[in-house]
C-alpha positions as CSV (number, residue, x, y, z in Angstrom):
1,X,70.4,107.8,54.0
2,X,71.5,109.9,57.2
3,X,69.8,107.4,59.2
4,X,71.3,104.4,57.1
5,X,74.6,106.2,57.6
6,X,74.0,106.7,61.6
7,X,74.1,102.6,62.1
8,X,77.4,101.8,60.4
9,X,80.4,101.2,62.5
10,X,82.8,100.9,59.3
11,X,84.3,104.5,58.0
12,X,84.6,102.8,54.7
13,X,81.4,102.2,54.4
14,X,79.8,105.8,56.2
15,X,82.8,107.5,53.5
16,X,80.4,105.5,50.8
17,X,77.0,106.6,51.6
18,X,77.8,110.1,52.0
19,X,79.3,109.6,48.5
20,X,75.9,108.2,47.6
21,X,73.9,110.3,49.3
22,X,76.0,113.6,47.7
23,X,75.0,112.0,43.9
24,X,71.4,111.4,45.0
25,X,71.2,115.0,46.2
26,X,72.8,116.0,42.8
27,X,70.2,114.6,40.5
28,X,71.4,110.9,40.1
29,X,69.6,107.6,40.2
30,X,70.2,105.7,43.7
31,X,71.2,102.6,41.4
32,X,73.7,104.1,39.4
33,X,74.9,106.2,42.6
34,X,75.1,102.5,44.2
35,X,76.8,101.0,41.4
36,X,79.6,103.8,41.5
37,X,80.2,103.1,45.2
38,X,80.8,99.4,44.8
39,X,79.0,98.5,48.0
40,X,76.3,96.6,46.6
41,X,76.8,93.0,44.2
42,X,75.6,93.6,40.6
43,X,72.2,91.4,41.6
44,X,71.6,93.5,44.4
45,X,71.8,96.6,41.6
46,X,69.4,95.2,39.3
47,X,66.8,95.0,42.0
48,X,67.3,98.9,43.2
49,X,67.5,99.6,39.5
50,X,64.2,97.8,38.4
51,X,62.7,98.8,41.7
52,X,63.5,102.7,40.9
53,X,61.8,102.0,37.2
54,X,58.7,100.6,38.6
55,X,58.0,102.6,41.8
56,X,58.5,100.0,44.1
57,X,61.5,100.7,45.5
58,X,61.1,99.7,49.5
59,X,60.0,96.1,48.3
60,X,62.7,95.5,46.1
61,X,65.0,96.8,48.2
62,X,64.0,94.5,51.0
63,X,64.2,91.8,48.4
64,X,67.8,92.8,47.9
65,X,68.2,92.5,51.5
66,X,67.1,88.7,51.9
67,X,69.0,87.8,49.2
68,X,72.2,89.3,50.5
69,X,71.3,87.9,54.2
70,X,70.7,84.4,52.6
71,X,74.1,84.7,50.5
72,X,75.7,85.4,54.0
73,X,74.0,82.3,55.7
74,X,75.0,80.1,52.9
75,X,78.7,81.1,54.1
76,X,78.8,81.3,57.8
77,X,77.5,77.5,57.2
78,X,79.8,76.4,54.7
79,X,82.8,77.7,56.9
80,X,80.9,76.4,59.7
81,X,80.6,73.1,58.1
82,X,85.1,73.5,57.6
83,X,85.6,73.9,61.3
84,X,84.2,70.5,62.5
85,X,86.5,68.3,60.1
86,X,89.6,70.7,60.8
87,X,88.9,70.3,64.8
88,X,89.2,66.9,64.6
89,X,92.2,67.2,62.2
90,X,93.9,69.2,65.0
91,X,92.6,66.8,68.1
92,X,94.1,64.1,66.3
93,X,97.0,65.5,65.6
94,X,97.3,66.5,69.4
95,X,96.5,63.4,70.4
96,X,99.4,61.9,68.6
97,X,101.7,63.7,69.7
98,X,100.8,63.2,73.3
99,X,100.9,59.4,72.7
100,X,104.1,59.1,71.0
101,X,105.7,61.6,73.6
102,X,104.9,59.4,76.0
103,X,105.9,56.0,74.2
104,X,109.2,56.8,72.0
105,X,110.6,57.5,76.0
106,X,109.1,53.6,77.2
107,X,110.6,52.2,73.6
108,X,114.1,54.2,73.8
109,X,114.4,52.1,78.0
110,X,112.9,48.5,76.1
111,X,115.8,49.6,73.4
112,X,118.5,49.8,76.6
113,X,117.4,46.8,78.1
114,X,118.5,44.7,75.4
């Protein structure tokens, strides 16, 4: 977990692993530790807690990993998907106002004509 702890940039998080880390050294259970931190969704508990029970810790944990990575992809593209449609939104919205700044002036002199 020191090394785990070395590569976060967040003190938020480093606070929570030493937290962890301090209960594991104490005696506890890594998922229960977990669980107390509130770093991890319950899913991602239930895999380090069946993992601990059977012995197979590393592979559920790396299990626990994909599934958080593919929860992440699902929204960077659904906001991803958001930007196009609000890009054009704005364009358009620029756009109109760059063509009626330049025609209420041409209707205000037809208006003066008459």
């Amino acid at each position: 977990m020191r090394l785990a702890r070395g590569t976060l940039g967040a003190s938020p998080l480093r606070a929570a692993l030493d937290e962890v880390a301090r209960r594991v050294r104490e005696g506890s259970a890594l998922a229960p530790a977990l669980a107390a931190s509130g770093l991890l969704p319950p899913v991602a508990l239930r895999l380090v807690a069946g993992g601990e029970r059977s012995g197979r810790l590393a592979e559920m944990l790396e299990r626990a990993a994909e599934e958080q990575e593919s929860e992440l992809e699902l929204a960077l593209e659904t906001a991803a998907g958001l930007v196009g449609p609000l890009a054009i939104l704005l364009l358009g919205g620029l756009v109109l106002f760059i063509v009626l700044a330049i025609l209420l002036p041409i209707f205000e002199l037809n208006r003066l004509v008459r």
